[in-house]
C-alpha positions as CSV (number, residue, x, y, z in Angstrom):
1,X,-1.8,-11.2,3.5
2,X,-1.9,-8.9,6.6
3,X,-3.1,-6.2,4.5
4,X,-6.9,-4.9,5.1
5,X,-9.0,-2.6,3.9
6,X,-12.1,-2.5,6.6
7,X,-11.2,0.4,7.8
8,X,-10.9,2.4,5.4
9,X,-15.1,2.1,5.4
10,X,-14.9,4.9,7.8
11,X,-13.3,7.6,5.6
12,X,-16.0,9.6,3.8
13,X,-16.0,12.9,1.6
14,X,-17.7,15.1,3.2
15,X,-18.5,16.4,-0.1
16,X,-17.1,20.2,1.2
17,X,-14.1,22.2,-0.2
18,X,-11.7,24.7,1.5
19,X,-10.9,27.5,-1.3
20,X,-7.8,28.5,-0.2
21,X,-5.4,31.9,-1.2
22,X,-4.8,30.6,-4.8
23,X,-8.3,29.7,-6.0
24,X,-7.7,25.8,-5.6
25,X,-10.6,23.6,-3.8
26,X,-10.2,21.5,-1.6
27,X,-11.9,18.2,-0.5
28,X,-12.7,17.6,2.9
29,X,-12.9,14.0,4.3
30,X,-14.1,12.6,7.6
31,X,-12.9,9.5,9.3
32,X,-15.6,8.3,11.4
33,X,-14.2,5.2,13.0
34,X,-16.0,3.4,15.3
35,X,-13.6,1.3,18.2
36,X,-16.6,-0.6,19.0
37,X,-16.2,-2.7,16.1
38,X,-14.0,-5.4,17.1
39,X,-13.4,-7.1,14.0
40,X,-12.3,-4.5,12.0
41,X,-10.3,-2.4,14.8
42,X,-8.2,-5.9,15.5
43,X,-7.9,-6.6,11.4
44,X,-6.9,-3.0,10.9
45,X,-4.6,-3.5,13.9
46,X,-2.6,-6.4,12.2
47,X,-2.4,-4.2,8.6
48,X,-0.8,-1.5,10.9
49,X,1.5,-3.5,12.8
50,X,2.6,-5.3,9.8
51,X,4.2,-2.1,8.4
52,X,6.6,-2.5,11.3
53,X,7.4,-5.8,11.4
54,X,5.4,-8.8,9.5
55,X,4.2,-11.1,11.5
56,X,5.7,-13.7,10.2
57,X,9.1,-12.0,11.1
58,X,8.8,-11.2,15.2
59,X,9.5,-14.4,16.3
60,X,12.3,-14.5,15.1
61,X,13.8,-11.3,15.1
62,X,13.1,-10.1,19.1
63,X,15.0,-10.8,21.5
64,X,14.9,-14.5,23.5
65,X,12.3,-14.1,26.1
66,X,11.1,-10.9,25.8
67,X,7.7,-10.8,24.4
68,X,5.9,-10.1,21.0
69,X,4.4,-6.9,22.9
70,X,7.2,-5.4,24.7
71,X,9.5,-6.0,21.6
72,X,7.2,-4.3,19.6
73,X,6.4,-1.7,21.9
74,X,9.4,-1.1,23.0
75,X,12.0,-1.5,19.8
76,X,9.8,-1.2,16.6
77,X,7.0,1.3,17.8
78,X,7.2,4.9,18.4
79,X,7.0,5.5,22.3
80,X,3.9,7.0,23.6
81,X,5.3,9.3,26.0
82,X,9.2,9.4,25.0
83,X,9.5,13.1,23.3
84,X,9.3,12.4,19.8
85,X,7.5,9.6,20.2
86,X,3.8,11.0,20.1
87,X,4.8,12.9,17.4
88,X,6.4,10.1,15.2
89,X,3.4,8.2,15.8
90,X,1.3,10.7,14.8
91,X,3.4,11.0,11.3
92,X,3.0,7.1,11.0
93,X,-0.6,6.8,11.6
94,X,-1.5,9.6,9.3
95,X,1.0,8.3,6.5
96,X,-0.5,5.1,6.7
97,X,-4.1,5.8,6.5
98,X,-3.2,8.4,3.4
99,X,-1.8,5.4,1.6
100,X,-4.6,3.3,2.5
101,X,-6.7,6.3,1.0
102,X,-4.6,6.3,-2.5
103,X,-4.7,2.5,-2.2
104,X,-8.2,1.3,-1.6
105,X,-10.4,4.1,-2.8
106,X,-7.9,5.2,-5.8
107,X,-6.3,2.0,-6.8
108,X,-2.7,3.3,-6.9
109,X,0.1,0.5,-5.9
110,X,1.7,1.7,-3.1
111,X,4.6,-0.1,-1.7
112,X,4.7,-1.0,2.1
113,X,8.1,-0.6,3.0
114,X,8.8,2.8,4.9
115,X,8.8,2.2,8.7
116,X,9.7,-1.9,9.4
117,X,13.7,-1.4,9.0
118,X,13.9,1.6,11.3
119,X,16.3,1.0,13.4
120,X,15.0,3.7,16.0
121,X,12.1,3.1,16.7
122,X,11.6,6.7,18.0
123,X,12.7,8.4,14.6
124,X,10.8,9.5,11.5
125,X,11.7,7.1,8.5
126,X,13.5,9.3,5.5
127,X,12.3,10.1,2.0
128,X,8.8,10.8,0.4
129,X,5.8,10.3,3.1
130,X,3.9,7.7,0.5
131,X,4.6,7.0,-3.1
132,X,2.0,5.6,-5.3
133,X,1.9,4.5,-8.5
134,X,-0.5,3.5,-11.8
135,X,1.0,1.1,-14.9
136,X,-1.5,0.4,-17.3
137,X,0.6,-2.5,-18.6
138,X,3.9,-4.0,-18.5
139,X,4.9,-1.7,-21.4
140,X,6.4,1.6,-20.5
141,X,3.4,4.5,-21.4
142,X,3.2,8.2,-20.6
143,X,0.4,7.8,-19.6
144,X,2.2,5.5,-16.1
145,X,1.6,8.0,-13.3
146,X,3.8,8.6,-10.1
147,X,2.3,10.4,-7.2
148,X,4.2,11.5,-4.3
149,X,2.2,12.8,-1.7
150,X,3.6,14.9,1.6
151,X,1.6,14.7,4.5
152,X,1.4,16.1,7.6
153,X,-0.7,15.7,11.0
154,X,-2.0,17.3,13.8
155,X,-3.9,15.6,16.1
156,X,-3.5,16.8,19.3
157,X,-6.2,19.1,20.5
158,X,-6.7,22.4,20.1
159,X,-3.3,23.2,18.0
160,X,-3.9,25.4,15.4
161,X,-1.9,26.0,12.2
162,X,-1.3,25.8,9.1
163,X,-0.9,22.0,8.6
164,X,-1.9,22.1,4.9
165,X,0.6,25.0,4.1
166,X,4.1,22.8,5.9
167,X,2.6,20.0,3.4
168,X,2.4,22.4,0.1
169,X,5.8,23.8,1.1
170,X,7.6,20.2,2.0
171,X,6.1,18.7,-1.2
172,X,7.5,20.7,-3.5
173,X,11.1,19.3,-1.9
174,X,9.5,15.4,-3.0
175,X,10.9,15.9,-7.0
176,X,14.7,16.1,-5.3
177,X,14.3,13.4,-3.4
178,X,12.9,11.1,-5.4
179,X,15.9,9.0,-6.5
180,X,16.7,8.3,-3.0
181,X,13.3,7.4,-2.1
182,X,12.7,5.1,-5.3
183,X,15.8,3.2,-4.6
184,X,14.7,2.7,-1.3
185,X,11.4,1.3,-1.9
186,X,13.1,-1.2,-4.0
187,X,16.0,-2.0,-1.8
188,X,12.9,-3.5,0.3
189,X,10.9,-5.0,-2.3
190,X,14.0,-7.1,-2.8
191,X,14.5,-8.1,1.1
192,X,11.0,-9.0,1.1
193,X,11.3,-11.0,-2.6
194,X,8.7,-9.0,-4.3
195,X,9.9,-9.3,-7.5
196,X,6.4,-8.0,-9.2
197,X,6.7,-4.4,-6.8
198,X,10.3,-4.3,-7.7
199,X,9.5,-4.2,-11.5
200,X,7.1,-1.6,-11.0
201,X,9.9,0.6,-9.0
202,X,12.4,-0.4,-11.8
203,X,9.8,1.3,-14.5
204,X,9.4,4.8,-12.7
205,X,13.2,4.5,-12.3
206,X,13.2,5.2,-15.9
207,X,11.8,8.5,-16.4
208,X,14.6,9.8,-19.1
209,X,14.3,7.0,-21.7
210,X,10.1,6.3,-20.9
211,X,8.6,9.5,-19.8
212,X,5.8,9.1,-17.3
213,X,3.3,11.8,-15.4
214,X,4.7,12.7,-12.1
215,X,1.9,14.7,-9.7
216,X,2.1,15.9,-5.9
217,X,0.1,15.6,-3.2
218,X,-0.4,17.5,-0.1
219,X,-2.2,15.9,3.0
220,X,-3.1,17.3,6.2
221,X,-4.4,15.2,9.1
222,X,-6.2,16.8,11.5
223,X,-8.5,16.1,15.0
224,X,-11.4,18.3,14.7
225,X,-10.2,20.6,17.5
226,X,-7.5,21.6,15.6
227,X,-9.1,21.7,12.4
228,X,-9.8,25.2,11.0
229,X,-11.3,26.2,8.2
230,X,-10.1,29.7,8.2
231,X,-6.8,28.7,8.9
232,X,-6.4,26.4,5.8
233,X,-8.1,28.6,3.1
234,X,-5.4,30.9,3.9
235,X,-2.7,28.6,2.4
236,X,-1.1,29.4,-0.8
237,X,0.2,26.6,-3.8
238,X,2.1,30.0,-5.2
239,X,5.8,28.6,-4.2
240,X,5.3,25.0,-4.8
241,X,7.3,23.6,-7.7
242,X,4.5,22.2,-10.0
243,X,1.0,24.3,-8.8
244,X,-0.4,22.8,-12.0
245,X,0.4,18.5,-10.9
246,X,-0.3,19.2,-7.2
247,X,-4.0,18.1,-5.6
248,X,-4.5,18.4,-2.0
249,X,-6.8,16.6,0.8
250,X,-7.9,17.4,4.0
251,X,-8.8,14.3,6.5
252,X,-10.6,15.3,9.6
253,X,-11.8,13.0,12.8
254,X,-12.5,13.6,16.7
255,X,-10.1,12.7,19.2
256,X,-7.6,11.2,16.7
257,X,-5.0,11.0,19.3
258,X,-6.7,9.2,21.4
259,X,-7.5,6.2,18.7
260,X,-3.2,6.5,17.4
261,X,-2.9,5.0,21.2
262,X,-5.3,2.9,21.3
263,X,-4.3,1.2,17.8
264,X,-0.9,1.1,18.7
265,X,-2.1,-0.9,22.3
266,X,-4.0,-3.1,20.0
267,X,-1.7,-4.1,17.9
268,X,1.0,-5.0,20.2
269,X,-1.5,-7.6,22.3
270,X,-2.8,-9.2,19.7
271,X,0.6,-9.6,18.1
């Protein structure tokens, strides 16, 4: 499987909280990664690329003698410098390490499939940032648990605003486009013949006839230049659809720009 979880070693709680307008806490994590470690940067380089294309796949789906690297650089990545391309990457990268985050350290299933059909490479994918879900068995219980989480980065230096209060305000849009983004999820289960993720899509399809707990999430991603505290704890949960159901996280890191580039590199030459 081209999925890893290495990297995900360098995310730690900090063990602060933000208190924001509304009297909610919260948790601040780090992510101290370390691009010295070879092993783990080129693993987690293969789990990221895969979300574009598997490997398996990109021998057979770019063009006759262009390479893995350019055809992955240059039809299934984000461009670096190609306005919205640093931006889009920026989305990826911090929607893929929040689902590595309810994955590995949270043991939600969370399906794989927003960003390899893109057919722009340069465009955001559509739907809920990262969907995650908990099924205690194969029978239906309301006690099954859907999270939807919205998350949003900034990681270029010294840009400060409000990146947790765009994610509080987008999320509460999540619950009317959840339909759209379940069917979706499944659509690609199917091209890729899991039949076990497709089941588990099917289940939370089936909220009217086996009610299940649905909860929100709010993410901001932030380089520590652009990460302030002040800032944050003035955001408000007032407006959001379902205050009660919605937790929030903070992920922090220096220079996170910097390491988006330098992932993407890696992934394309060692494709």
């Amino acid at each position: 499987m081209p999925w890893t979880k290495e990297h995900i070693q360098w995310l730690h709680d900090t063990g602060e909280v933000i208190a924001i307008s509304t009297g909610e806490n919260v948790p601040v994590y780090e992510f101290a990664y370390d691009v010295a470690n070879e092993e783990v940067m080129s693993n987690w380089a293969r789990h990221f690329r895969n979300h574009y294309c598997s490997d398996d796949e990109i021998e057979i789906l770019k063009p006759e003698g262009q390479t893995k690297k350019d055809y992955l650089l240059n039809l299934k990545f984000p461009h670096k410098t190609k306005s919205p391309g640093p931006s889009i990457r920026s989305g990826d990268f911090a929607e893929i390490l929040v689902a590595d985050y309810l994955m590995f350290l949270h043991d939600y299933y969370v399906p794989r499939t927003r960003y390899d059909r893109k057919i722009i490479g340069n465009e955001s994918s559509k739907g809920s940032d990262v969907l995650g879900f908990k099924q205690k068995n194969k029978i239906p219980s309301r006690k099954d648990e859907l999270l939807i989480y919205e998350v949003k980065a900034r990681l270029s230096e010294n840009n400060v605003k409000n990146t947790l209060q765009t994610a509080i305000d987008d999320s509460s849009k999540d619950e009317a486009r959840l339909a759209e983004s379940l069917n979706g999820a499944k659509q690609r289960l199917y091209d890729q013949r899991d039949l076990a993720g497709m089941g588990i899509i099917s289940r939370f399809q089936k909220n009217v006839d086996h009610p299940y707990k649905t909860k929100f999430g709010a993410a901001a991603i932030l380089t520590d230049s652009s990460c302030c505290v002040e800032t944050l704890a003035e955001a408000s949960t007032n407006e959001h659809s379902s205050p009660a159901y919605l937790e929030m996280i903070v992920i922090r890191g220096p220079v996170l720009m910097s390491l988006v580039h330098a992932l993407y590199e890696r992934a394309a030459n060692e494709a």
